[in-house]
Phi, psi and omega in degrees: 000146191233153224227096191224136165231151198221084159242181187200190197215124155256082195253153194195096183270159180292174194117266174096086138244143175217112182242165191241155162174132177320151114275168158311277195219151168280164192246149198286008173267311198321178186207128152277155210261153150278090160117350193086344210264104187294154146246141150320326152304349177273324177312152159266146170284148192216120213275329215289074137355296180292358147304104168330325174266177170240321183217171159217148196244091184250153154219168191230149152222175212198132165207147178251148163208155170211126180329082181300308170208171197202106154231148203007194216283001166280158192251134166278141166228151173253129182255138199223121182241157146190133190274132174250141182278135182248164224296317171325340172324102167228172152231164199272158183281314185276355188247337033122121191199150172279336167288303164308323192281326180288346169297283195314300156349312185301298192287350154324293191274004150296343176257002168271350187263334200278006164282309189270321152260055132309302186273318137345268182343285186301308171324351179226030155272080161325127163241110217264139180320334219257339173209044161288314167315336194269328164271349163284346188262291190292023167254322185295288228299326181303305170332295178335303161311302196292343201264341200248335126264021165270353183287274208277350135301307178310296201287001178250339209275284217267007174078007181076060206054016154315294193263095165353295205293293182322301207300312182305329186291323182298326185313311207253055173260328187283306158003280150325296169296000181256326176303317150319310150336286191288341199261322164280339186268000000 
């Protein structure tokens, strides 16, 4: 079986910062979430006040695959994904809010929608033997592009949850769109 994880750290900071960066391996901090639904307990508390930010929000998703049939040159793969909070997440204590935490949430849940269409993407991929790996890497990254900038529409759209009115359209746009997602794959 051949065994490729594609992770990466999506932080989506109060605020508003968004770095992209490779990992290794998942890490034994990382959490799966129960139900997708952040607590504040998943977060590390974090003492640095003088921080700018109030909380940050990373996640990975990680995928596995293996060659299922190979007809004449195209390949079936069976893909196996999943998304994590990852342990580095942390807030500040004193900012600790049911408004921040449904902000934080949003960006949670880009990285269960940027999971599910990943796994779309390929599903509506021909994969051909001869460059499939080169193609499941550019369908994650094309996602990717895309999900990190709908990230950084959402903190300028809601003011990083200041505006209120916004902040409900994004929750239930990402909502939507992730209910869709899960209704295709």
């Amino acid at each position: 079986m051949f065994k490729h994880k594609l992770p990466f750290i999506l932080s989506a900071m109060f605020f508003g910062l968004f770095i992209a960066e490779r990992a290794c391996c998942q890490s034994v901090s990382d959490k799966i979430i129960p139900g997708d639904s952040l607590k504040w307990a998943y977060y590390t508390i974090k003492s640095d006040s003088d921080s700018r930010y109030w909380a940050n929000t990373l996640w990975n998703v990680y995928y596995k695959y293996k060659i299922v049939s190979i007809h004449l040159d195209t390949v079936n793969i069976d893909l196996q994904t999943n998304h994590v909070l990852r342990g580095e997440s942390w807030v500040l204590k004193e900012r600790e809010s049911d408004e921040l935490l449904r902000h934080e949430q949003v960006h949670f849940n880009m990285g269960i929608l940027c999971e599910l269409e990943f796994k779309h993407g390929i599903a509506s991929t021909t994969l051909y033997l001869n460059n499939y790996r080169q193609k499941i890497d550019s369908v994650f990254n094309a996602v990717l592009k895309n999900i990190m900038e709908l990230n950084v529409e959402y903190d300028n759209e809601t003011n990083h949850m200041w505006n209120r009115s916004k902040q409900q359209f994004w929750q239930t746009k990402i909502n939507e769109r992730i209910s869709k997602a899960r209704t295709t794959n």
